[in-house]
N, C-alpha and C positions, 0 to 999 in steps of 0.2 A: 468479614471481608471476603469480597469474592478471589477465587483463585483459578485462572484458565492456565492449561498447557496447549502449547502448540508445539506442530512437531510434527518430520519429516518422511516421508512416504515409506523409509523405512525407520524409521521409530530412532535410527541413532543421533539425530541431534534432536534436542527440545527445546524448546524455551518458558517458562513459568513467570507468569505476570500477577502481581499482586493487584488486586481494587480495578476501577473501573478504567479504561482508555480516557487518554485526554483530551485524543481525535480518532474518528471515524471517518473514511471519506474514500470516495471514491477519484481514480485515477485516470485519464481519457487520452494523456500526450503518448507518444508515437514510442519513446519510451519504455513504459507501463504495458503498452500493446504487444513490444516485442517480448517485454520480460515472462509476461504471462500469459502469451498466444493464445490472448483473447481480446475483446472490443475494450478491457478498461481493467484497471488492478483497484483492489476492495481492501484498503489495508487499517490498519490502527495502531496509533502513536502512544507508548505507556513514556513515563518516567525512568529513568536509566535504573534508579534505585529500586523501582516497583521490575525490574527484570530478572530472571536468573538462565543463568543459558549452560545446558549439559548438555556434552558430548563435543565430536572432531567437526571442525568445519572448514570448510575451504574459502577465499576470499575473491571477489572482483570487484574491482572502482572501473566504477564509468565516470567520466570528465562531462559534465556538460557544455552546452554551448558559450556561456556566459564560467569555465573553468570551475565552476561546482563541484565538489565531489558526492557520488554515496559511494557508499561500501558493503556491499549483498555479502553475508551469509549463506552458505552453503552447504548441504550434507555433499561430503567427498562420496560419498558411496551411491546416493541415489539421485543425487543433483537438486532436488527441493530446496528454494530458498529456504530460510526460517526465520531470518530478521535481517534488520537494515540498518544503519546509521548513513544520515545525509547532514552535511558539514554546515548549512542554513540552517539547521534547527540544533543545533546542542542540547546534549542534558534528556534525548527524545531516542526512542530502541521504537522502529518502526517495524510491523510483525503484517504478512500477508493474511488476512481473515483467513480462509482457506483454510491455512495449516491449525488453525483451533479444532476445524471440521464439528464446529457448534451450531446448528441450527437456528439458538436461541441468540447468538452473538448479537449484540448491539447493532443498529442498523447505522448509516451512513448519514451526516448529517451536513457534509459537503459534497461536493464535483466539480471536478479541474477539469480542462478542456484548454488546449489551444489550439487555435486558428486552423492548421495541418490537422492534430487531432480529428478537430472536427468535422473536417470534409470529406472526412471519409464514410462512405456506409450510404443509404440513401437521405434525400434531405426531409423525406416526408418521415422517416423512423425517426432520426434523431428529434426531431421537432416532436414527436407523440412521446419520447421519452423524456425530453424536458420537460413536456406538458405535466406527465405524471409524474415526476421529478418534482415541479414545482407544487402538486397537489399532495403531494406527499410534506412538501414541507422541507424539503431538500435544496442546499441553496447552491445553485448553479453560478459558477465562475469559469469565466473565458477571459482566457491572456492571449494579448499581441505575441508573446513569445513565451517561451521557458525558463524565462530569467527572474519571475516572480514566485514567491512561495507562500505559504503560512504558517 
């Protein structure tokens, strides 16, 4: 069985995941953007049981629009997410790819997008990254809003 750790910029929290992810996928809402001050967050969903989480961590719930919760994990010392739980998926330890800092990590085999998400950036980029999005085999979803999930 495979076994990945991820784990925080300075090594004090981790997280160890048993087997493979249940999802992979990529992240595009406004959200995702801010969390990871980047164009999209690259995360993966293990099984709670398949988790084991060492060390100190600090906490923040974001509410969403539609009163959602998640709940970001945190290293108190160097501020690096390191997992997540979001209250629409129970039973599911969401972990930033990133923090594996595996190369070889599974690639992504969705993409969330809504509407705001995606008007941002220019329309001929985005449109070349769906493209290659779609040629990759990568299944592209846009929502009316933030209130849907998988």
């Amino acid at each position: 069985m495979v076994t990945r750790r991820a784990e925080c910029s300075c090594a004090q929290l981790s997280a160890t995941c048993s087997g493979e992810p249940v999802r992979v996928s990529l992240c595009h809402c406004l959200a995702c953007k801010r969390r990871t001050g980047s164009a999209f967050s690259f995360n993966a969903r293990f099984a709670d049981g398949d988790v084991s989480v060492q060390g100190r961590s600090a906490k923040f719930t974001r509410i969403g629009d539609e009163g959602g919760r998640v709940i970001y994990s945190f290293c108190p010392d160097c501020g690096t997410t390191v997992h997540y739980r979001i209250d629409a998926q129970p039973g599911l330890t969401a972990i930033p790819v990133g923090a594996f800092a595996d190369p070889a990590f599974p690639p992504p085999f969705l993409s969330f997008s809504t509407r705001a998400g995606a008007a941002s950036g220019s329309r001929s980029a985005l449109s070349l990254w769906r493209r290659s999005a779609e040629d990759a085999g990568l299944l592209w979803l846009t929502f009316q809003d933030q209130t849907q999930s998988l």
